[in-house]
N, C-alpha and C positions, 0 to 999 in steps of 0.2 A: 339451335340454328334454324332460321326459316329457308323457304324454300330460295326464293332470291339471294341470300347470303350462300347457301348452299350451292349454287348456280355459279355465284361470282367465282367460289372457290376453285371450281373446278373448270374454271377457262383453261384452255390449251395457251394461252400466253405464258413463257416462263417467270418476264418480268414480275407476273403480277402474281407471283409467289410469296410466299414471306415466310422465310425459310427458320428464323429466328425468334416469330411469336412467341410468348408466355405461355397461351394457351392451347400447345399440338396436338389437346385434344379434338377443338374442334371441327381438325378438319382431317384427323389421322390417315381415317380411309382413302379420301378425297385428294389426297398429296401421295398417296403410294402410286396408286398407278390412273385415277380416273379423271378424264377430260373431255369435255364437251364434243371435238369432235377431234377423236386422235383417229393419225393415222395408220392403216394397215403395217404390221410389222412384219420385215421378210425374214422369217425364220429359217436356217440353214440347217439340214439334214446331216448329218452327223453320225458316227458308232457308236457303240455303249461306251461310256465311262466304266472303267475299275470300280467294281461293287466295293462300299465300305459300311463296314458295320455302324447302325444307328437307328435308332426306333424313335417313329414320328408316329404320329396322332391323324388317320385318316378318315372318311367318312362316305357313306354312298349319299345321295341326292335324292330328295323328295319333293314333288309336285303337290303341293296340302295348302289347304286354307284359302283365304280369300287374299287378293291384292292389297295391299296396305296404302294408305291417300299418296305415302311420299313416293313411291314407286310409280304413279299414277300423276303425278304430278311431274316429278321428270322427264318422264317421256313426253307427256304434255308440253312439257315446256320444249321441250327440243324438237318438238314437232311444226312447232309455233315458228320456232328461230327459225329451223331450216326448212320451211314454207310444207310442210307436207299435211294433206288435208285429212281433218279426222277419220276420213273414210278406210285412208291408205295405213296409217299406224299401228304398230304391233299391239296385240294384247299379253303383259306380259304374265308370265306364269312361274311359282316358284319353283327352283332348279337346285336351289343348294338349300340344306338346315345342316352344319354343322358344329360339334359341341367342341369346347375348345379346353385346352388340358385343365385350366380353373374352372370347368364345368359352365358358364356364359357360352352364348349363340354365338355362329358367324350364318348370315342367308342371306342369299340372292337369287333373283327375279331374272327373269331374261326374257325378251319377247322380239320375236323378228316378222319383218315384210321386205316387199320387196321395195320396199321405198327405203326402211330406217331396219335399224337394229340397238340394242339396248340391255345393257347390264347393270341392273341396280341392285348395291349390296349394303348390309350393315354389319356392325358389330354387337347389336343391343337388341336382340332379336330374343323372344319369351314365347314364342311357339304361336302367337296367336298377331302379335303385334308390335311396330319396332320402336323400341322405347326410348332411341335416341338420337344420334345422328346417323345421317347414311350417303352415300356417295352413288354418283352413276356416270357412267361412260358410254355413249350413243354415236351413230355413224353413219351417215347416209347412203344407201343402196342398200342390198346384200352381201357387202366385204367387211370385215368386223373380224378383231382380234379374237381367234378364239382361246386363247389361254392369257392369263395376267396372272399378275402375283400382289397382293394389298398385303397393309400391317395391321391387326386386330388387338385393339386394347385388349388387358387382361381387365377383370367385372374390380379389383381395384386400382386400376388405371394404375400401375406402377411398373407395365412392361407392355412390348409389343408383341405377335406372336404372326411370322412369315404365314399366310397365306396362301397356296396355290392353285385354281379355280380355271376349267376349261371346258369348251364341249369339245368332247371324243369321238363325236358321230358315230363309227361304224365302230368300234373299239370294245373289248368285254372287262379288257384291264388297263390302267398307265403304270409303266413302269419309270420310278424318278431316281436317279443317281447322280451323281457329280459333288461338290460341294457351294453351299450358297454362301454367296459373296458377305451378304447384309446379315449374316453371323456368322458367321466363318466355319460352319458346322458340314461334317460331311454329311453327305444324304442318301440312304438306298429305302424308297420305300415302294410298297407295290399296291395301287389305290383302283377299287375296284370303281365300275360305271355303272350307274343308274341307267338300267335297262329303258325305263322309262321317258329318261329327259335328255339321256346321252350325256351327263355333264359329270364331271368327279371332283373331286376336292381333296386336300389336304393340309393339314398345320404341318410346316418344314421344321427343320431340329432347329431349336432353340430359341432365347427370348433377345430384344434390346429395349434396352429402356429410350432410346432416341432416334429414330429409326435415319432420323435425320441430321445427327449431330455434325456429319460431315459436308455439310452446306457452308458456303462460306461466299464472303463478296467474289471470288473468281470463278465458283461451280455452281451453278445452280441445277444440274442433273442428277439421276441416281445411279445408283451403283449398278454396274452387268451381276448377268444371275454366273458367272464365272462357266463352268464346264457344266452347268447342271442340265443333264442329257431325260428330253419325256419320248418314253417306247412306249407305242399305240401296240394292247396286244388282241389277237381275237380270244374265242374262246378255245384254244386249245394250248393256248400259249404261245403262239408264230408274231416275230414283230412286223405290225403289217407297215409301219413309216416311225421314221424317228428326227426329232426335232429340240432345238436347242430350246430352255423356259426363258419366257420373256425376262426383260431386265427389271429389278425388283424398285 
């Protein structure tokens, strides 16, 4: 997928979805959660959900390597559309490498000013370079979702693996409970933060093989992430805020 194709996909028009393609590879990432210019989501502060037993796959966040062209290209281009001059544009920096339960990358890039903001991620990621498609989702100002949830192929494209991807800012741990909707799986996991970039990550329990089969000519949205409650902890363990995960 070039960069243009890659661009169209991820307009914020629903219409211009295509829910039903042959090929949900090509835009897997790009139809979970990422959009040209989505808008700020208000998150409602909430109490912990009932802890339920379930082991997921987490990850801390590394800053390494150089910018990859497609990451550098998105923002570019979204800096284009929404008039902001090279001067003003973020330089992004890596924020996520995680390894996913078939042993394949998931990594993203993040880079903010005060003009834009910018989250570019993939699934095809080999520690130095991203070997396939990738997706981003940018936002003009400084207000920018800071938690989303995307689908990550498995490396033989025959499942998809939930996602979970946020900056934590002030935060030493997230803690994630409830059950996610888009597998029906219960969730207690406790994902530590990248001192460094502020951001955490996690693969949620379980796989689908169609992240999207429930699309149809009268829905064209996705599923709510259901009760699945993220506690910001510090480091002593005290929740310092708590907030519902974006919808998956």
């Amino acid at each position: 997928m070039n960069i243009d194709e890659l661009l169209r996909e991820t307009a914020p028009d629903a219409e211009e979805w295509r829910p039903h393609t042959e090929q949900l590879r090509a835009d897997v990432l790009a139809r979970a959660s990422a959009r040209r210019r989505p808008t700020r989501r208000s998150l409602r502060a909430v109490a912990a959900t009932v802890a339920l037993a379930t082991v997921g796959v987490c990850g801390v966040a590394y800053a390494t390597g150089g910018v990859p062209d497609l990451v550098t290209q998105v923002t570019d281009q979204f800096g284009d559309d929404a008039g902001v001059a090279p001067a003003d544009r973020p330089h992004p920096t890596q924020v996520v490498d995680l390894q996913l339960p078939d042993g394949s990358r998931f990594a993203a890039w993040h880079g903010g000013s005060d003009a834009m903001q910018c989250l570019v991620y993939t699934d095809r990621w080999d520690g130095s370079q991203i070997t396939g498609t990738g997706a981003g989702m940018c936002s003009d100002g400084d207000e920018f979702d800071q938690q989303m949830i995307a689908w990550a192929e498995n490396e033989s494209r025959t499942t998809f693996y939930p996602i979970i991807v946020g900056d934590a800012d002030d935060a030493a741990e997230v803690r994630i409970t409830g059950e996610f909707a888009g597998t029906g799986e219960p969730v207690e996991l406790t994902v530590p933060v990248d001192p460094a970039t502020h951001f955490y990550s996690a693969v949620l329990p379980g796989t689908n093989d169609h992240p999207w089969a429930y699309h149809d000519e009268g829905f064209r949205g996705f599923r709510d992430s259901d009760d699945v409650t993220l506690e910001f902890l510090d480091a002593e363990g005290h929740v310092l805020r708590s907030e519902l995960a974006p919808p998956s």
